[in-house]
VOPAGU-2260 file (C-alpha; in pm, 1 decimal, decimal comma):
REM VOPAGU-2260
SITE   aa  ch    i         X         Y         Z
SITE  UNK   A    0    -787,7    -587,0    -644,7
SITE  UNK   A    1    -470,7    -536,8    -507,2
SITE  UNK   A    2    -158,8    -729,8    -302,9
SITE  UNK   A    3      39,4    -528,0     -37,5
SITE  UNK   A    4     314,0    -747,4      99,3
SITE  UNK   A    5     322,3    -591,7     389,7
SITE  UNK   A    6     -70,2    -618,4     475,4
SITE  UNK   A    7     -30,7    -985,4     353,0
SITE  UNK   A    8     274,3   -1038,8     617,8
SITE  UNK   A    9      38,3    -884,2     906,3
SITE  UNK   A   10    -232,5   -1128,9     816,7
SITE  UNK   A   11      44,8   -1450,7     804,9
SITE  UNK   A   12     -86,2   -1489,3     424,9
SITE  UNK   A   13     311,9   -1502,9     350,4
SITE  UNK   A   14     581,0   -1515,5     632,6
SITE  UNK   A   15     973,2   -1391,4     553,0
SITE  UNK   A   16    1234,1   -1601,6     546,1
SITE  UNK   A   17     962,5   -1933,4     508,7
SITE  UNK   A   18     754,3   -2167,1     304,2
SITE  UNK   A   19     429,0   -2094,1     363,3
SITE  UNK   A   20     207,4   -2321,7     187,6
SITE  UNK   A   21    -116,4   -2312,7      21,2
SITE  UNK   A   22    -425,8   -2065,5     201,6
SITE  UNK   A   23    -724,8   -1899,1     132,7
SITE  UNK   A   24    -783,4   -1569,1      15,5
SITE  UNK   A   25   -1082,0   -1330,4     -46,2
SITE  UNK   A   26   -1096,6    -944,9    -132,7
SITE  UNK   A   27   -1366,9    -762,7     -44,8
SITE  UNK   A   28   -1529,5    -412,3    -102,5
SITE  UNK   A   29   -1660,9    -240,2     131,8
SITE  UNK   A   30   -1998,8    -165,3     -71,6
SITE  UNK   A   31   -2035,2    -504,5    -256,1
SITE  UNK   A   32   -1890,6    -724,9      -0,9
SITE  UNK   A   33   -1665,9   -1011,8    -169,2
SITE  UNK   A   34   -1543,7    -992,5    -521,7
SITE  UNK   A   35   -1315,6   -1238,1    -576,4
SITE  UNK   A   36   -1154,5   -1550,1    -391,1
SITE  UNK   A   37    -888,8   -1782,9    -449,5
SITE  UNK   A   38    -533,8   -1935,4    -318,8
SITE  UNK   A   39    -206,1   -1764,2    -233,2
SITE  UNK   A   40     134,4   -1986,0    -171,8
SITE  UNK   A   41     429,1   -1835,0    -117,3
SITE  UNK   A   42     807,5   -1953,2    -128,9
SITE  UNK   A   43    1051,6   -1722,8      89,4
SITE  UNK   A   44    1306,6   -1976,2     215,8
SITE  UNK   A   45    1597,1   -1824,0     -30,3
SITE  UNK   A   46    1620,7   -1460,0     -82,9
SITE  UNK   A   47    1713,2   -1474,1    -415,6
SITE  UNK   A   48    1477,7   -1690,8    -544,2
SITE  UNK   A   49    1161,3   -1600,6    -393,4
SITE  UNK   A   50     840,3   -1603,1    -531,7
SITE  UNK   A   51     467,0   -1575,5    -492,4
SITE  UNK   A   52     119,8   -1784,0    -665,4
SITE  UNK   A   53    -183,4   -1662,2    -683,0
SITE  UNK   A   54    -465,9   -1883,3    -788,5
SITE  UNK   A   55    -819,7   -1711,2    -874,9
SITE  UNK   A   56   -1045,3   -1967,0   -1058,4
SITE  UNK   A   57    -868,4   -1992,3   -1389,8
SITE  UNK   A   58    -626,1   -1738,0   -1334,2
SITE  UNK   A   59    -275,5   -1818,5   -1203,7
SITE  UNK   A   60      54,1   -1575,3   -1174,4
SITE  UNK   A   61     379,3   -1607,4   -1015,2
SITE  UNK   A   62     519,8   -1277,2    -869,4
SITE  UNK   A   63     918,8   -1274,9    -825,0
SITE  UNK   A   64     958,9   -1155,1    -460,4
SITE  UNK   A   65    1304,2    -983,7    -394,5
SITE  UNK   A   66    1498,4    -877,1     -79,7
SITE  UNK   A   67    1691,6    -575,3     -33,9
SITE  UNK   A   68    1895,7    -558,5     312,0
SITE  UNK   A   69    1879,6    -229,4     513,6
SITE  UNK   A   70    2063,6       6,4     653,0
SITE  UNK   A   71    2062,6    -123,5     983,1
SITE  UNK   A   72    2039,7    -491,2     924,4
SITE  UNK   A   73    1788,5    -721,5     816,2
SITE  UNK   A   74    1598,3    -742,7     482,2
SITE  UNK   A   75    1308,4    -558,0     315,5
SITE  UNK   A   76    1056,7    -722,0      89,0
SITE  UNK   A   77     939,2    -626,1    -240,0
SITE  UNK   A   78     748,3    -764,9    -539,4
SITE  UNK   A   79     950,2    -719,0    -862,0
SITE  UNK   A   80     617,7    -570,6   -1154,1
SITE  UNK   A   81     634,4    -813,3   -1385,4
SITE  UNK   A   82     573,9    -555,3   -1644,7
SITE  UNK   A   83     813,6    -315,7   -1519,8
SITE  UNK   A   84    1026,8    -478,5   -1380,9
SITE  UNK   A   85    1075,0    -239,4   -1046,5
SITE  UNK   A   86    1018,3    -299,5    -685,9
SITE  UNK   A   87     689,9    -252,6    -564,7
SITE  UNK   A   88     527,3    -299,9    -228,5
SITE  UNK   A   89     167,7    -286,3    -365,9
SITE  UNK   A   90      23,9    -454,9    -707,4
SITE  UNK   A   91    -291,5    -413,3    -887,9
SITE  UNK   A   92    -492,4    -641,4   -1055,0
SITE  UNK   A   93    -754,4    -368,0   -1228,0
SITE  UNK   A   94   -1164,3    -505,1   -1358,1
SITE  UNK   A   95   -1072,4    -693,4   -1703,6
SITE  UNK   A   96    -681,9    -698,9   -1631,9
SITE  UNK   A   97    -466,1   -1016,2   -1693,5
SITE  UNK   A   98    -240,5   -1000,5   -1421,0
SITE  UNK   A   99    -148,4    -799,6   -1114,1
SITE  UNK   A  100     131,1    -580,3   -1172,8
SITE  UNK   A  101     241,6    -243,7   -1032,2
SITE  UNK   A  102      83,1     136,8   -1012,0
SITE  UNK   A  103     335,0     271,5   -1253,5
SITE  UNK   A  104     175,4     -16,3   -1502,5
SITE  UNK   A  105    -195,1      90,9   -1486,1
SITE  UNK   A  106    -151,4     511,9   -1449,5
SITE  UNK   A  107    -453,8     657,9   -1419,7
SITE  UNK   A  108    -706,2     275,3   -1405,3
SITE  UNK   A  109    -609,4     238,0   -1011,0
SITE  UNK   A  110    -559,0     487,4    -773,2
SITE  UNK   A  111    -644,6     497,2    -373,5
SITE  UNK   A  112    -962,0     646,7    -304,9
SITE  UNK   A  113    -835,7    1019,8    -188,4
SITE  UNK   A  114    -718,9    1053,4    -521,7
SITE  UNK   A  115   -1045,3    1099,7    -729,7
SITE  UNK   A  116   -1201,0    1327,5    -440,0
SITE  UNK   A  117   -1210,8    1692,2    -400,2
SITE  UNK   A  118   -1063,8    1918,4     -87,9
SITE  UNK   A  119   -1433,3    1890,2      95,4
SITE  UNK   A  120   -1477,2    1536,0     -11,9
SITE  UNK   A  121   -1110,1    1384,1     135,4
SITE  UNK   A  122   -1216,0    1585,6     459,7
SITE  UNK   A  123   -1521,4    1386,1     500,1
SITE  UNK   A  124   -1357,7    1090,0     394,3
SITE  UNK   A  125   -1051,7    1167,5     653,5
SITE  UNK   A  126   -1304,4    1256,9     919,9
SITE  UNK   A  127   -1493,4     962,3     891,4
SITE  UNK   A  128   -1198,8     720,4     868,1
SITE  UNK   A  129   -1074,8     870,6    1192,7
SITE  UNK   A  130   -1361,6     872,2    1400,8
SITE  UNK   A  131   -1417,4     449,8    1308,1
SITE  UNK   A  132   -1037,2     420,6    1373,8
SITE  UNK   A  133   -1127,4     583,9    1711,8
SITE  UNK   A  134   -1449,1     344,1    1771,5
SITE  UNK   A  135   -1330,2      52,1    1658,0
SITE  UNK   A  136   -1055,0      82,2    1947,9
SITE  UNK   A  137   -1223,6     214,9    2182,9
SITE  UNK   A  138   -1555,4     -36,5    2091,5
SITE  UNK   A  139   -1783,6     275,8    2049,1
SITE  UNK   A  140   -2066,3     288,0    1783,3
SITE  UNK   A  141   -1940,8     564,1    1507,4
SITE  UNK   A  142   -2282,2     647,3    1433,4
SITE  UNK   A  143   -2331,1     806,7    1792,1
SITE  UNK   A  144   -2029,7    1009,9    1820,2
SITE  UNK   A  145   -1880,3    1308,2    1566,0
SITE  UNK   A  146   -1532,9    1255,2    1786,9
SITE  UNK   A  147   -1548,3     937,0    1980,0
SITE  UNK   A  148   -1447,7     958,2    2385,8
SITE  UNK   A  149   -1082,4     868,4    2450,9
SITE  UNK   A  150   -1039,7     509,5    2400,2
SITE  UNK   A  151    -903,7     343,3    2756,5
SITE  UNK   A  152    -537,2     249,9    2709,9
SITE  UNK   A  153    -474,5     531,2    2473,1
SITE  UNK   A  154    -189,0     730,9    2535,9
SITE  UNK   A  155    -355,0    1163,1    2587,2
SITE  UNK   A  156     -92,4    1218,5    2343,9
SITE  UNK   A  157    -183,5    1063,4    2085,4
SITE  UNK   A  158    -550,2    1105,4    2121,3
SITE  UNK   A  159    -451,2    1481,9    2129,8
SITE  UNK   A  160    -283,4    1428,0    1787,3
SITE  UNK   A  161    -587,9    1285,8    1616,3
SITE  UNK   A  162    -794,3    1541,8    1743,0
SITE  UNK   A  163    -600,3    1838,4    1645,4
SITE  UNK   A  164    -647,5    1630,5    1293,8
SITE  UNK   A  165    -984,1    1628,1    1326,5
SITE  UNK   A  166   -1019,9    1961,0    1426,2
SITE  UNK   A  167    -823,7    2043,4    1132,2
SITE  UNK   A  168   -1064,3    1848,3     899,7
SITE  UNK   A  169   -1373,9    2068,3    1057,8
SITE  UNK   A  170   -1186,6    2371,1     980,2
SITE  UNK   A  171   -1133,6    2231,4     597,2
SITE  UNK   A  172   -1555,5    2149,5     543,4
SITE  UNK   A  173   -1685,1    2481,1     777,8
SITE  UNK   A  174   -1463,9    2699,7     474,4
SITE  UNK   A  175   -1585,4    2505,1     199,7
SITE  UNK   A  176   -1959,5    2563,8     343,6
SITE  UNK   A  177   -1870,8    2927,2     362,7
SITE  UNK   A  178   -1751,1    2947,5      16,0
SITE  UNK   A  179   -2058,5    2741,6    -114,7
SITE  UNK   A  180   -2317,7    2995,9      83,5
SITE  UNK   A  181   -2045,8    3290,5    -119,9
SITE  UNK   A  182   -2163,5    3126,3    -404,1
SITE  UNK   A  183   -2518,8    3107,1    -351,0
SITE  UNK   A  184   -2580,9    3391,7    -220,0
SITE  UNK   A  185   -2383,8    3588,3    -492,8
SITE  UNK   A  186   -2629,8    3421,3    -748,5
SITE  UNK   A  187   -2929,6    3520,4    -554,0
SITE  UNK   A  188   -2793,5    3850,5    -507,6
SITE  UNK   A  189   -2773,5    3915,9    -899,3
């Protein structure tokens, strides 16, 4: 499981410079639906004295939220690890963990999914990711499409971007198919 303050900002779970009370929360897995839900509060009203509860059945931590100001006015939020004690946009709560706490904390138990897949696997991961970014705006069905249609509203621009990406990615698994028919026929050869 994981918090990212900014996701939790974009989905009014927390709301800077505010009190926002007690709500709901789930987290869910794309293959096993929902594995855990419980309560978030969150207390942003002073900047230097800003925290964060999370309630999950008998589990219960308060995460120290800090501001830093910018460059060009305004403030940026950031949990402070408890373990660690640095700033951290994302924390991890790991299977059979006690608390959520930064990356730096667990090393190698959490990761983002790219990281444990090869060169062919992240292409068909980054392929597939794009073409349902591409559906889900433009409300086609990803299962019908390799490269959806460009989505109405979309600037050519952009749409030109993401399929020089994808393009890119095709490149990445047609020369990992060659290599793999190297391979085999090599063997068959000897």
């Amino acid at each position: 499981m994981k918090l990212d303050i900014n996701r939790l900002a974009r989905n009014s779970f927390i709301k800077f410079g505010a009190n926002t009370g007690v709500k709901s929360i789930a987290w869910n897995h794309s293959y096993w639906g929902e594995i855990a839900r419980g309560r978030i509060s969150a207390d942003m009203t002073d900047a230097h004295h800003a925290c964060l509860m999370v309630e999950l059945g008998n589990f219960a931590q308060r995460i120290t939220l800090v501001a830093r100001c910018r460059h060009f006015g305004g403030h940026q939020w950031f949990f402070l690890c408890p373990a660690t004690h640095r700033l951290a946009t994302v924390l991890w709560k790991p299977p059979g963990a006690h608390r959520f706490c930064s990356r730096q904390t667990w090393g190698r138990q959490v990761a983002y999914a790219s990281q444990f897949l090869d060169r062919d696997s992240r292409a068909h991961y980054a392929r597939s990711k794009l073409n349902s970014r591409l559906s889900s705006i433009g409300g086609f069905d990803p299962e019908g499409w390799d490269f959806p249609p460009k989505p109405k509203w979309m600037r050519w621009k952009t749409y030109g971007r993401y399929e020089t990406r994808f393009e890119q990615y095709e490149a990445i698994l047609d020369q990992g198919c060659a290599t793999l028919l190297a391979k085999l026929m090599e063997r068959k050869v000897i």
